[in-house]
PyMOL Python script that loads the backbone (N, CA, C, O; Angstrom):
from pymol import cmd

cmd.read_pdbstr("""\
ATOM      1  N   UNK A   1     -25.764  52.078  19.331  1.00  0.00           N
ATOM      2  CA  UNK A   1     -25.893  52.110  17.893  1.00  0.00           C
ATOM      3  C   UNK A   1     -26.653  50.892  17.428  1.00  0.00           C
ATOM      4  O   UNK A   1     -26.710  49.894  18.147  1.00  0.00           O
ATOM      5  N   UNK A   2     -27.160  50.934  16.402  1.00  0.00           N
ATOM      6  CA  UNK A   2     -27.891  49.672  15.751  1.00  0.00           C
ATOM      7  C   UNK A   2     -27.103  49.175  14.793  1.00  0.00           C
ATOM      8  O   UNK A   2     -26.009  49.585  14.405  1.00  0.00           O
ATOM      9  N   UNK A   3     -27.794  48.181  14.410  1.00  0.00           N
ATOM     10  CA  UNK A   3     -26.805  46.738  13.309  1.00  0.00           C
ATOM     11  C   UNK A   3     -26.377  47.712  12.425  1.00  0.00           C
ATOM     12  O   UNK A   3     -25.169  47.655  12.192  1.00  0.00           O
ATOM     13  N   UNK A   4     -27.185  48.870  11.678  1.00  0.00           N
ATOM     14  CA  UNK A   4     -27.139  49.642  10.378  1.00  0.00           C
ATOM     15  C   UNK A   4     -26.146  50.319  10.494  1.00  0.00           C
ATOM     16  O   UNK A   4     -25.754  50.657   9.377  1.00  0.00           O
ATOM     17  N   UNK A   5     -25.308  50.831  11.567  1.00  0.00           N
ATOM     18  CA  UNK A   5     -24.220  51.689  11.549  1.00  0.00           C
ATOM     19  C   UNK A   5     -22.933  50.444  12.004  1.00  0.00           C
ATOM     20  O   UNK A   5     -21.798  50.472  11.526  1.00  0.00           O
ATOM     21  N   UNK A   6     -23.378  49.486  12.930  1.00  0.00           N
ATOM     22  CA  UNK A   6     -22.213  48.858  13.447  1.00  0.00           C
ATOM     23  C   UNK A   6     -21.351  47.966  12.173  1.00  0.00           C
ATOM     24  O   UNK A   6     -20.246  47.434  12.282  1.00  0.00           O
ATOM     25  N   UNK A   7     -22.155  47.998  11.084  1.00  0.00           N
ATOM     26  CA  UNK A   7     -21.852  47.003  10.092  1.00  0.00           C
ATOM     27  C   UNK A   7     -20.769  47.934   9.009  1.00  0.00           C
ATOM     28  O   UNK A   7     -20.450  47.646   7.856  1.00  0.00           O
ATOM     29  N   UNK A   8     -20.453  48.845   9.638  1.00  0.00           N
ATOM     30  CA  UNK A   8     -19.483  50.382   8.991  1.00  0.00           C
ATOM     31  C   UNK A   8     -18.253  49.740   9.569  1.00  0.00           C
ATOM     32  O   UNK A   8     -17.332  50.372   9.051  1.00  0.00           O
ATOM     33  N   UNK A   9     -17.884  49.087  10.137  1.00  0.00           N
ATOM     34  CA  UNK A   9     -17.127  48.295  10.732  1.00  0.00           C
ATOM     35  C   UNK A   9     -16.800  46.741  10.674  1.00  0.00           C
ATOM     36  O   UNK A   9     -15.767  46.218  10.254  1.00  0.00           O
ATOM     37  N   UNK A  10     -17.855  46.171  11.162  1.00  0.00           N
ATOM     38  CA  UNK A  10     -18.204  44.829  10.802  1.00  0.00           C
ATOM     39  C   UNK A  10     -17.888  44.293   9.783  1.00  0.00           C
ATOM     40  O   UNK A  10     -17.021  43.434   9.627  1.00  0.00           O
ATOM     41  N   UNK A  11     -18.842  44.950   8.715  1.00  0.00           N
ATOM     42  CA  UNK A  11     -19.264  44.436   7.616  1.00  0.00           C
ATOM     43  C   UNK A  11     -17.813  45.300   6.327  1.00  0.00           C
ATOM     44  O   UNK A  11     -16.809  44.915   5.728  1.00  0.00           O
ATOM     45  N   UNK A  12     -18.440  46.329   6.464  1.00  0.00           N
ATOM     46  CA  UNK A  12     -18.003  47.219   5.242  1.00  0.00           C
ATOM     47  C   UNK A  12     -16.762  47.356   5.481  1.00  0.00           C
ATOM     48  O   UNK A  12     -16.059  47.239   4.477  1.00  0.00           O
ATOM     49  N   UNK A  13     -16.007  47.646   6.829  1.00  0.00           N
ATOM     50  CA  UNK A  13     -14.377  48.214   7.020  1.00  0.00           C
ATOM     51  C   UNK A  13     -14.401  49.511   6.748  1.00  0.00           C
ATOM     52  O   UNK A  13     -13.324  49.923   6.319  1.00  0.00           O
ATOM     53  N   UNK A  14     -14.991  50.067   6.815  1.00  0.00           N
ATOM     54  CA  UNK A  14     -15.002  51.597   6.370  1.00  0.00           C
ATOM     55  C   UNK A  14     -14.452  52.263   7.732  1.00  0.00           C
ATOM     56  O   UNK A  14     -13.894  53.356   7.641  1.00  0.00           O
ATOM     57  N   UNK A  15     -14.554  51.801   8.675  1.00  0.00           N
ATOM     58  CA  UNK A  15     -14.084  52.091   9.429  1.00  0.00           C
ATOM     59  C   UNK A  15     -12.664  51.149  10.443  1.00  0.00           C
ATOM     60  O   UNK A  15     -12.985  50.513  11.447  1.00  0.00           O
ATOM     61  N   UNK A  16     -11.562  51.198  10.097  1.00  0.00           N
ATOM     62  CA  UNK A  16     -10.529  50.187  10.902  1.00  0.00           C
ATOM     63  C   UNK A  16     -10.752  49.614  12.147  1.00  0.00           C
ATOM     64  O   UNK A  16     -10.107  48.656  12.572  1.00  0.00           O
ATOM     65  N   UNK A  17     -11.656  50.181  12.748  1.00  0.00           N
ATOM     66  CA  UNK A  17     -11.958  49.123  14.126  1.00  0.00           C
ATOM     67  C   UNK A  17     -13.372  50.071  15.098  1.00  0.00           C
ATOM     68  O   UNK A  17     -14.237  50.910  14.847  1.00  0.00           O
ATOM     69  N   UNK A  18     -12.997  49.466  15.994  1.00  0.00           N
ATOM     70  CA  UNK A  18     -14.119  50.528  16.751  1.00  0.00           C
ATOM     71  C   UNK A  18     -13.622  51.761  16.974  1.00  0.00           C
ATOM     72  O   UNK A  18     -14.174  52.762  16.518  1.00  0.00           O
ATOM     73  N   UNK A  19     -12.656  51.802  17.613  1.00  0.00           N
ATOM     74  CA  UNK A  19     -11.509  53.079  17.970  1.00  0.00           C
ATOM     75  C   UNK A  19     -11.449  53.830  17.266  1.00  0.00           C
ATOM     76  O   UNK A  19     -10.994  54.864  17.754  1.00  0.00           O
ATOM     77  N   UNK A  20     -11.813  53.930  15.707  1.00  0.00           N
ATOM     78  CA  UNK A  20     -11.635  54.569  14.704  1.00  0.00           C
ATOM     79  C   UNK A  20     -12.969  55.062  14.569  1.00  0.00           C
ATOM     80  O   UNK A  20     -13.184  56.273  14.615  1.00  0.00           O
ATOM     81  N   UNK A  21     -13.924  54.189  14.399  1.00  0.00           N
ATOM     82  CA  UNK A  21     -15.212  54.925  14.698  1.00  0.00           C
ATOM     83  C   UNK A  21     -15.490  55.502  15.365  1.00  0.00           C
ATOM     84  O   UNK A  21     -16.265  56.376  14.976  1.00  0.00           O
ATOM     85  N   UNK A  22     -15.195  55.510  16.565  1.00  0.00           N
ATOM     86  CA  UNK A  22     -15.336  56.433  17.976  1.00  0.00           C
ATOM     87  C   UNK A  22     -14.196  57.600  17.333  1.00  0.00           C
ATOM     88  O   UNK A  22     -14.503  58.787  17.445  1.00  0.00           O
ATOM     89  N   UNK A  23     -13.261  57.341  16.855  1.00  0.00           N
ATOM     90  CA  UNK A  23     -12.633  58.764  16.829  1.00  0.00           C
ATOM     91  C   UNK A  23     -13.240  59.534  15.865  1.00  0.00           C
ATOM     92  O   UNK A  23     -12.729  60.653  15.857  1.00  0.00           O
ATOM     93  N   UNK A  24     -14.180  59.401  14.986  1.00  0.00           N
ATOM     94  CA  UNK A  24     -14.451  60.057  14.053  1.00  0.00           C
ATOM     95  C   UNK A  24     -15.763  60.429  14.318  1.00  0.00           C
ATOM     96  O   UNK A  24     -16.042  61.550  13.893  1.00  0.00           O
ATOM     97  N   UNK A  25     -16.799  59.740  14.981  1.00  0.00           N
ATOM     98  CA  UNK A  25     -17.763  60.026  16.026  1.00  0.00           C
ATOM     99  C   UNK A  25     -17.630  61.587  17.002  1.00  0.00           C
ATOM    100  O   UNK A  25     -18.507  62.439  17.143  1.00  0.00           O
ATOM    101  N   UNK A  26     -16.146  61.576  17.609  1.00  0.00           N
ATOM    102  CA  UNK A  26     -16.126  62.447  18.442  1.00  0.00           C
ATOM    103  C   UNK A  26     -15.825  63.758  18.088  1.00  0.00           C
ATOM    104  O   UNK A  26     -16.065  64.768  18.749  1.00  0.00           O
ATOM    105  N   UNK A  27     -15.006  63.639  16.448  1.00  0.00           N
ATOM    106  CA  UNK A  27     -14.463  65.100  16.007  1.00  0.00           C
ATOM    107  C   UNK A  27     -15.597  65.585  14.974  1.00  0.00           C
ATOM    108  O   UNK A  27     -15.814  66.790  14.843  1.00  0.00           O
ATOM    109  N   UNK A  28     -16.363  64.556  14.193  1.00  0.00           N
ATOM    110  CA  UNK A  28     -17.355  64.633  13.351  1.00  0.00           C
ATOM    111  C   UNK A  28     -18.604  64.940  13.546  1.00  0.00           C
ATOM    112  O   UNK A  28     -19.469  65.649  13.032  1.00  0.00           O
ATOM    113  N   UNK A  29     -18.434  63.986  14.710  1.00  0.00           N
ATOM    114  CA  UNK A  29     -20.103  63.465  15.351  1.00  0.00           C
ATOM    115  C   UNK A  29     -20.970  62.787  14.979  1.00  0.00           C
ATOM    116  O   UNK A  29     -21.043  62.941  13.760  1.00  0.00           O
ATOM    117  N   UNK A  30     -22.094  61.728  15.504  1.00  0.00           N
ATOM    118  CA  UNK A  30     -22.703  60.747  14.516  1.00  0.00           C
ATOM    119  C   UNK A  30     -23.197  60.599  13.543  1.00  0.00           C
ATOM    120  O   UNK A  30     -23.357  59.504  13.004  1.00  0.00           O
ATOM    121  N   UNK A  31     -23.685  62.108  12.933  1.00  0.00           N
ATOM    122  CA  UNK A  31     -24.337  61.802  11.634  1.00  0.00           C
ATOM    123  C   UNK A  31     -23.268  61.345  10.702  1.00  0.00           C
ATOM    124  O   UNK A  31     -23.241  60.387   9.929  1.00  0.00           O
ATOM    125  N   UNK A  32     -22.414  62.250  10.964  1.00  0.00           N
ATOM    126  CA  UNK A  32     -21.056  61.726  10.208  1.00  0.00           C
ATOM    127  C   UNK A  32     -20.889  60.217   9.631  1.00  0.00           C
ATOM    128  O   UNK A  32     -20.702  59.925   8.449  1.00  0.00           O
ATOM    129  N   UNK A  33     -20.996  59.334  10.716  1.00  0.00           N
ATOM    130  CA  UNK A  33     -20.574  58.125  10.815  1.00  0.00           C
ATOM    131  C   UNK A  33     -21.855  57.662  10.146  1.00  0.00           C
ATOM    132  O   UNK A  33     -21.652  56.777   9.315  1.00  0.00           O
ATOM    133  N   UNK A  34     -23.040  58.005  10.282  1.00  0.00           N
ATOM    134  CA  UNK A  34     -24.561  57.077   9.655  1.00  0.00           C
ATOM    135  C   UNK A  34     -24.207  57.679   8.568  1.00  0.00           C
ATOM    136  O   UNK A  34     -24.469  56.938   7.621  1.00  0.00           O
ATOM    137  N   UNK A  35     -23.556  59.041   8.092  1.00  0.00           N
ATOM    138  CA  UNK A  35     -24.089  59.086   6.536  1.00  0.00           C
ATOM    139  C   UNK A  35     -22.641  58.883   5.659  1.00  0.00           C
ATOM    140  O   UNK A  35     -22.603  59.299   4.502  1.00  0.00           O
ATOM    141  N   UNK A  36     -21.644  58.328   6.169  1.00  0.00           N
ATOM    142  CA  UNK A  36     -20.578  57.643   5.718  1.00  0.00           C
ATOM    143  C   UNK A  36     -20.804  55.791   5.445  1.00  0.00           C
ATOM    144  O   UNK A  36     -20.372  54.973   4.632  1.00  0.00           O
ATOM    145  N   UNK A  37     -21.722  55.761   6.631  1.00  0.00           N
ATOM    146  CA  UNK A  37     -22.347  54.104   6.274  1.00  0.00           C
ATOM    147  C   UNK A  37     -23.360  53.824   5.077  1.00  0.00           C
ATOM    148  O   UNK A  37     -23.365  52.912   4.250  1.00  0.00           O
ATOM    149  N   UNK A  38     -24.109  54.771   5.233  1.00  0.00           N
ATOM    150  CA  UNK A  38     -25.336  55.273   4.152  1.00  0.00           C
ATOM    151  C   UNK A  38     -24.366  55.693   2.473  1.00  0.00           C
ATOM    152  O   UNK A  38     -24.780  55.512   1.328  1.00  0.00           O
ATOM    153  N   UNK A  39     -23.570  56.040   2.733  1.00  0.00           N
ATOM    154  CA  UNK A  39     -22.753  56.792   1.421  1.00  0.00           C
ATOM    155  C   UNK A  39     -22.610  55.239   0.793  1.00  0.00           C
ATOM    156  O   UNK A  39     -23.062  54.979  -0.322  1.00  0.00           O
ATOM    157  N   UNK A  40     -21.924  54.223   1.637  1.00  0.00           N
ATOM    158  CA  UNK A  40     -21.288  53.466   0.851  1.00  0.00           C
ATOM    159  C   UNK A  40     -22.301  52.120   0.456  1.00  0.00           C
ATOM    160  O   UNK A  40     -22.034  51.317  -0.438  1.00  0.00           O
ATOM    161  N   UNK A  41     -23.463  52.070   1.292  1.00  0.00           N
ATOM    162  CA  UNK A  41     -24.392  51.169   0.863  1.00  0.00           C
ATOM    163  C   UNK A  41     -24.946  51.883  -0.863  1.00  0.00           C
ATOM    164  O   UNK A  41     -25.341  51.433  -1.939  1.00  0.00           O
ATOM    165  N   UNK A  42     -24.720  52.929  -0.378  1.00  0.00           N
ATOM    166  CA  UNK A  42     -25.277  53.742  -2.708  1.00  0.00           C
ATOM    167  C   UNK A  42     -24.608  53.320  -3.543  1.00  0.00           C
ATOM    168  O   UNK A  42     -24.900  53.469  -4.730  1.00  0.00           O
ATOM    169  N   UNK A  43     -23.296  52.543  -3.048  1.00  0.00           N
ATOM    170  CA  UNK A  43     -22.142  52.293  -4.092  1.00  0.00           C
ATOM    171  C   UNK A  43     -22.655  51.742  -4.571  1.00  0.00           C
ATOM    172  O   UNK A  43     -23.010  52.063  -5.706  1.00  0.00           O
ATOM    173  N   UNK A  44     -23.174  50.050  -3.753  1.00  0.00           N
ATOM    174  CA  UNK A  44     -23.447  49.107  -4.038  1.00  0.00           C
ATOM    175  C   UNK A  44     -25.343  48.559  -3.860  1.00  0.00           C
ATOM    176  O   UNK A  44     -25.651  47.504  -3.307  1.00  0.00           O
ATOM    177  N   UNK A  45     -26.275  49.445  -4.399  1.00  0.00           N
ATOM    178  CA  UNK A  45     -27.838  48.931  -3.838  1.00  0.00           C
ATOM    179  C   UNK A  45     -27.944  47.612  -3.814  1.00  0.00           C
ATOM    180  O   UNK A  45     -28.539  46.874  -3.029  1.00  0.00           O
ATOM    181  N   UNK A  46     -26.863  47.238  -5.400  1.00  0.00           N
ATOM    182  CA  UNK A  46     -27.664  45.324  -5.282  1.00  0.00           C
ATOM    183  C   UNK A  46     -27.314  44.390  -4.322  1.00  0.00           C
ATOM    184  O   UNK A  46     -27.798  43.265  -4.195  1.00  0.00           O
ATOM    185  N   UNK A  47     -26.476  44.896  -3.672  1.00  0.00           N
ATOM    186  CA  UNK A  47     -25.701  43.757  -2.217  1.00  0.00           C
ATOM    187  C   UNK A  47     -24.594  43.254  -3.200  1.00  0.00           C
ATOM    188  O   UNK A  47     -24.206  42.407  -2.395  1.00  0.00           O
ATOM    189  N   UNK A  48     -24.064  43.135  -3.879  1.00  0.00           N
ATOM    190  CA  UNK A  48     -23.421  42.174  -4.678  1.00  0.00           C
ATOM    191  C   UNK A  48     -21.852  42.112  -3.791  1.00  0.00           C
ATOM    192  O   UNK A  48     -21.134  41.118  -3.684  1.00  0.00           O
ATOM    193  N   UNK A  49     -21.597  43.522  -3.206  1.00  0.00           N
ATOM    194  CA  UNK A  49     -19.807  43.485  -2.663  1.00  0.00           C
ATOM    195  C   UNK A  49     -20.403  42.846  -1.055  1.00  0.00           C
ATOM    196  O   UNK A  49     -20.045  41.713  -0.734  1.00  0.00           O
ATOM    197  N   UNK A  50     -21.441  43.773   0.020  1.00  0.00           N
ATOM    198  CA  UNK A  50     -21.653  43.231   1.024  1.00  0.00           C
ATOM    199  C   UNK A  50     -22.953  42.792   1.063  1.00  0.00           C
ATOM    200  O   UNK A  50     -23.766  43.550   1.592  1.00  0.00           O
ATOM    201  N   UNK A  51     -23.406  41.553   0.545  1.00  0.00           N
ATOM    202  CA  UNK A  51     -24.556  40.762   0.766  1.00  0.00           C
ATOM    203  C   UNK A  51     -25.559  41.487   1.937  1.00  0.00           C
ATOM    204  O   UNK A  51     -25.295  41.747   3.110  1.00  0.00           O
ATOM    205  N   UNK A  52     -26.897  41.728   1.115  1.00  0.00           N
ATOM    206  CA  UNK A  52     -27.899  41.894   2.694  1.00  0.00           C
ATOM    207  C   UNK A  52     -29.477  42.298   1.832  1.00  0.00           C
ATOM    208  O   UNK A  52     -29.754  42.445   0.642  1.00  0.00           O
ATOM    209  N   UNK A  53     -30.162  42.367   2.922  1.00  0.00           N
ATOM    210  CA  UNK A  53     -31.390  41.652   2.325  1.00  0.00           C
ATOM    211  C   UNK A  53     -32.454  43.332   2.165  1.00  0.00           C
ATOM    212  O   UNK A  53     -33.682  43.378   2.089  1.00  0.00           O
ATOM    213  N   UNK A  54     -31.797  44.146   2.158  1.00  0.00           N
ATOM    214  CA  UNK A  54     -32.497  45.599   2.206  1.00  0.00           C
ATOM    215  C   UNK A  54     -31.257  46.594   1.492  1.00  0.00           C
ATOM    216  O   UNK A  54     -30.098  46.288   1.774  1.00  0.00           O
ATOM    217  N   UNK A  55     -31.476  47.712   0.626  1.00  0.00           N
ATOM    218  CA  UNK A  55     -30.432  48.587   0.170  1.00  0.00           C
ATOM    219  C   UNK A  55     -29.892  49.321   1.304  1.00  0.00           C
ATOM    220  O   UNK A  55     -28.743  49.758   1.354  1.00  0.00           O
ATOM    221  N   UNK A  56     -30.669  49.422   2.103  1.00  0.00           N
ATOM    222  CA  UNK A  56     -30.242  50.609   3.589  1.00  0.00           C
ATOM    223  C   UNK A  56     -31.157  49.792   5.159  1.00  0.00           C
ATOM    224  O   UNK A  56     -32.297  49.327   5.177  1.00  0.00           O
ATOM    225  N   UNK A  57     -30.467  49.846   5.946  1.00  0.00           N
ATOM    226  CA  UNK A  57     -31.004  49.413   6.905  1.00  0.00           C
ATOM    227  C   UNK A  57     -31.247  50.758   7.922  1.00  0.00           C
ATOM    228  O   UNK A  57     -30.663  51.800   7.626  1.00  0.00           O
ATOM    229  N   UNK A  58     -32.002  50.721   8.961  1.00  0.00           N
ATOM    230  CA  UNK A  58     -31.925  52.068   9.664  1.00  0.00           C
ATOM    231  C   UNK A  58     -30.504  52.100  10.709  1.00  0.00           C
ATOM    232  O   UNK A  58     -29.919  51.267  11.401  1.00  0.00           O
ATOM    233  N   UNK A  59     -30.370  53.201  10.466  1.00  0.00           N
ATOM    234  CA  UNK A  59     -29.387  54.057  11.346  1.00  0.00           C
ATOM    235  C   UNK A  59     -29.610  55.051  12.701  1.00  0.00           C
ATOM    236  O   UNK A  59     -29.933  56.237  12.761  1.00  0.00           O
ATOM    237  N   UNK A  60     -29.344  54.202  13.614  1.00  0.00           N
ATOM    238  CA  UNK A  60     -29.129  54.947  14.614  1.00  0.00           C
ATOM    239  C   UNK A  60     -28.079  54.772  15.450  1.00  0.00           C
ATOM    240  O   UNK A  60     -27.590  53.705  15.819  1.00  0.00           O
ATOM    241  N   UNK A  61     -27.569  56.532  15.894  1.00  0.00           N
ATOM    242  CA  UNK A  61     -26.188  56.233  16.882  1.00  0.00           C
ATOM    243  C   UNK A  61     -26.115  57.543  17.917  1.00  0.00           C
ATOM    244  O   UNK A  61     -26.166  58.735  17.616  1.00  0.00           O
ATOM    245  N   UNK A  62     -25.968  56.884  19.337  1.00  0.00           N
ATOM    246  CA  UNK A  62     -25.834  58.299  20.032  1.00  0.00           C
ATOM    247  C   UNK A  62     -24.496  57.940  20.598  1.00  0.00           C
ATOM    248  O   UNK A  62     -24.041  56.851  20.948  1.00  0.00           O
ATOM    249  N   UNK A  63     -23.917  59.308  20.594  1.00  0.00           N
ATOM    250  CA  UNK A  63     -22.658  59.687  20.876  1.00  0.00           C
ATOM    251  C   UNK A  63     -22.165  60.650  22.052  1.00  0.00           C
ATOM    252  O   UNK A  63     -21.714  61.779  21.863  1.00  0.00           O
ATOM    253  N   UNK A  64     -22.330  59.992  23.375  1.00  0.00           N
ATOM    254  CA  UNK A  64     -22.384  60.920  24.460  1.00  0.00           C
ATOM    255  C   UNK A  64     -20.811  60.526  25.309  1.00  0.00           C
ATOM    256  O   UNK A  64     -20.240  59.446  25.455  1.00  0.00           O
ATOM    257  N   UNK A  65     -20.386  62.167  25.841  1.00  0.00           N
ATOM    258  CA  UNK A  65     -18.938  61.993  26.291  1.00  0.00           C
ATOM    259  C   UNK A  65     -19.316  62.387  27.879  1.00  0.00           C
ATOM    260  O   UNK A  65     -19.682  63.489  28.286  1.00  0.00           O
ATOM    261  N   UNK A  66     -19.143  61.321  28.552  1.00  0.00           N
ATOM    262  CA  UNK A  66     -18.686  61.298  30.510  1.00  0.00           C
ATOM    263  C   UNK A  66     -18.083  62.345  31.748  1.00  0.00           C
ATOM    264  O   UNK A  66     -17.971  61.750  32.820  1.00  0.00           O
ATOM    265  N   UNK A  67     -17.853  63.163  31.770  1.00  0.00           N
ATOM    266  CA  UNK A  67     -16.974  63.411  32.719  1.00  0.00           C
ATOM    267  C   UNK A  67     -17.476  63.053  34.201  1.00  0.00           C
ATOM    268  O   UNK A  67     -18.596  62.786  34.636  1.00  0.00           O
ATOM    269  N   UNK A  68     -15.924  63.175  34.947  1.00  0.00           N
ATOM    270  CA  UNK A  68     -15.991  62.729  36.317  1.00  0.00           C
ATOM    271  C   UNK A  68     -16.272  63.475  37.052  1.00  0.00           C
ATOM    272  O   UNK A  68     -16.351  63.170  38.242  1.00  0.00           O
TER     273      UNK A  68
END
""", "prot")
cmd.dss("prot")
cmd.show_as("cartoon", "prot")
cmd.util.cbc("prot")
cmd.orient("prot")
């Protein structure tokens, strides 16, 4: 994933931890998660709640599951 989605976490809390992102990743799937990060940067365009130097940064996230 890039800074633009990891900060759904990081930054914003929109998501409670990583674990939470990954769980919502896996039942949702990633767009989910970029356009839940994307939703909440519209709240705020001017940066004023999470400071940053662009209204939207790019989003990318791949979401691939392992077996043995």
């Amino acid at each position: 994933m890039t800074d633009g989605v990891s900060c759904g976490v990081e930054e914003y809390g929109l998501f409670s931890s990583w674990t939470a992102m990954a769980q919502d990743c896996d039942k949702n799937g990633p767009q989910s998660v970029c356009d839940a990060v994307h939703a909440h940067e519209e709240t705020g365009p001017d940066g004023r709640q999470h400071p940053r130097y662009k209204v939207h940064d790019d989003k990318a996230l791949v979401w691939a599951r392992f077996s043995k």
